[in-house]
C-alpha positions, 0 to 999 in steps of 0.5 A: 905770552910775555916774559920777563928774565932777570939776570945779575945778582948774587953775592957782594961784599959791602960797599960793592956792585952789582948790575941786574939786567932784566929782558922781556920777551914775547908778543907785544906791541910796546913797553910803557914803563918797567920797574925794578921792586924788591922783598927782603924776608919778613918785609912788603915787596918795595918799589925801589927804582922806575923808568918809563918809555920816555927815560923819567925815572924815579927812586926810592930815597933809600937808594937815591945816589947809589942806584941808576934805572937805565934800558935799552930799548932796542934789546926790550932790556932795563937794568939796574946799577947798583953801587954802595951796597949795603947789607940793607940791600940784601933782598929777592930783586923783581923786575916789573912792566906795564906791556901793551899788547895791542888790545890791552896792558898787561902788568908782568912780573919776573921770577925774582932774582936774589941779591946778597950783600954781606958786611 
């Protein structure tokens, strides 16, 4: 069974950072890509940044310039280097990844972890 633990937020003044780290566990044969999405309250969950096996990532505009996907592939980990944060990033972070078994891929959520920037 495949699982996701994300780790790193909390509480941060504005203009401030933060580094969420997400590892996957369990029985796989290989991670094709991993995402990190976020849902404010009242809000759809959004993608905000995406790197796949190869390191091509991807951004939201919203936080291009401030925010940096990057993993590790040795610890099954990606993480998500958040500078210049904003009040407008306060959200339940999610780490996302497309895990192929062997026999199939499976699209596995994190439990979601909040982050909080106060202005």
């Amino acid at each position: 069974q495949v699982q996701l633990v994300e780790s790193g937020g909390g509480l941060v003044q504005a203009g401030g950072s933060l580094r969420l780290s997400c590892a996957v566990s369990g029985g796989f044969f290989r991670i094709d890509a991993m995402d990190w999405y976020r849902q404010a309250p009242g809000t759809q969950r959004e993608l905000v940044a995406a790197i796949t096996s190869r390191g091509i990532t991807n951004y939201a505009d919203s936080v291009k310039g401030r925010f940096t996907i990057f993993s590790d592939s040795a610890k099954n980990t990606v993480y998500l280097q958040m500078d210049s944060l904003k009040p407008e990033d306060t959200a339940v972070y999610y780490c996302n990844a497309d895990v192929f078994t062997g026999v199939r891929t499976i699209d596995a959520w994190g439990q979601g972890i909040q982050v909080t920037v106060s202005s």
